[in-house]
N, C-alpha and C positions, 0 to 999 in steps of 0.2 A: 663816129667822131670824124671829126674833119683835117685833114694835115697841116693844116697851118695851128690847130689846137694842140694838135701830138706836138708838133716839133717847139711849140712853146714850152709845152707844160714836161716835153722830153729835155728841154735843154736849159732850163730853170730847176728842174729837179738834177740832175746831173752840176750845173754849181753848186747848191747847197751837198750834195756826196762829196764833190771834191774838196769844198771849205773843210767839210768835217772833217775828210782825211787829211788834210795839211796843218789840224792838230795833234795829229798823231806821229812821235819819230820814229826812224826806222825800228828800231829796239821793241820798241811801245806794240809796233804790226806786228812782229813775231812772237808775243808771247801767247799763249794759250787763254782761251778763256772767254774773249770776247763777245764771243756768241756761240754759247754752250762750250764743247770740247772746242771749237775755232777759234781761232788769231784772227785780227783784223788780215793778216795775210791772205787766210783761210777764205775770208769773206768777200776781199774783192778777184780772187781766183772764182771762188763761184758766181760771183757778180760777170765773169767776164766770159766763161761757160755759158750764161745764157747768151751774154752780147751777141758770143763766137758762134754761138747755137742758131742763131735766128737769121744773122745774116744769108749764109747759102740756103737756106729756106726761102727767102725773100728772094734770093736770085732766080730759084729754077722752081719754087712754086709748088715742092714737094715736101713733103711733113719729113719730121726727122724719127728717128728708130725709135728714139728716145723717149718721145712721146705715150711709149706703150711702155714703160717702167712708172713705179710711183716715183713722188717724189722724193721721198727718203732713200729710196733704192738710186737712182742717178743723183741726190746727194752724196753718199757714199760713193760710189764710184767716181766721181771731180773730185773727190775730197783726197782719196787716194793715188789720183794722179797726181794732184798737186802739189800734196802736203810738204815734200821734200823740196821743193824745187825752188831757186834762189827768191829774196822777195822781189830784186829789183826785173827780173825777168815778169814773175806775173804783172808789177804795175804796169811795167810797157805795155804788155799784152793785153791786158783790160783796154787801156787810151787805146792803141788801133784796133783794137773790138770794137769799142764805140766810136771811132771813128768812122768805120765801116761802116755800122750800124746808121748812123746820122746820115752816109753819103745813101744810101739805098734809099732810105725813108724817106728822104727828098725827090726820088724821083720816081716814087709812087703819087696814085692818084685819089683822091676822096672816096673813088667808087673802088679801087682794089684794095682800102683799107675796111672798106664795110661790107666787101663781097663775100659769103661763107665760102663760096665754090672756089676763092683763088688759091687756095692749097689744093692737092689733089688728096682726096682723102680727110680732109679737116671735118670734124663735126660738125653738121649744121649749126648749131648753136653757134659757135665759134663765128669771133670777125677776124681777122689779120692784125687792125690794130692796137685788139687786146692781146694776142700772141706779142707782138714788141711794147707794149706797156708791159707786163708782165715778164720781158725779159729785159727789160730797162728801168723806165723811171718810179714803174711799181714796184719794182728789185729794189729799185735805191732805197724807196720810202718803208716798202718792208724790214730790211736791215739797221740803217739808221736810227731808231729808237733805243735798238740795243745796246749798238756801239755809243750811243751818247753817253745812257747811262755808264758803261763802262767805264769811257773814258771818265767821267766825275768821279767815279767811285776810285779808280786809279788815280786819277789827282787829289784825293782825298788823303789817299792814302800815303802817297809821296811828302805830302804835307806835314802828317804826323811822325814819321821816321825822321 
């Protein structure tokens, strides 16, 4: 993939996650439920986990620990950190995750987003700009489905009360 494609299709899928979210009030993110046992809370703390996750990768070009847990196992452990923690502390914290995120990605190059070797350690297989798809706009689009339904089914239900 080429950067000028990521940073479109990164920063077009990042408005439609924020739309969805600015249907949602604060109240609405803290309830349980939204995606499995998760709050819409829940969901952009782990959204911002990987943000947080990929950036100093991207800086010093070394894989993270993490990478050797399943998913569900470093699920559970963000889930755990987070879960208590104020909502308006994670939103911040997701926005300058990806903030971050968007400043580094720009100043990569076509060839170190398709290079397997620019992590140290990365699977061949592996490019770089599917490690930041997959912890961004693939993040968003994977999530999003859920929370939509939620949120319908929650406005459904506000309806009939």
């Amino acid at each position: 993939m080429d950067k000028a494609t990521l940073l479109k299709t990164l920063t077009e899928t990042r408005a439609a996650w924020e739309a969805l979210l600015a249907q949602i009030d604060e109240e609405q993110m803290q309830k349980l439920g939204a995606a499995g046992k998760w709050s819409v809370k829940d969901v952009i703390a782990h959204v911002a986990e990987g943000e947080s996750e990929i950036v100093p990768v991207l800086r010093t070009h070394v894989g993270s620990d993490l990478w050797n847990l399943s998913d569900d196992e470093r699920n559970e452990i963000e889930y755990q950190q987070n879960k208590d923690r104020p909502l308006n502390d994670i939103v911040n914290e997701e926005r300058q995750a990806y903030t971050a995120l968007l400043e580094v990605v720009q100043q990569l190059s076509d060839e170190d987003l398709n290079d397997p070797h620019y992590f140290k350690n990365m699977p061949r297989e592996w490019r770089p700009w599917q490690l930041i798809a997959g912890d961004s706009f693939k993040h968003y689009e994977d999530h999003m489905p859920s929370l939509r339904d939620w949120l319908a089914k929650t406005k459904e239900e506000t309806r009939k009360t």
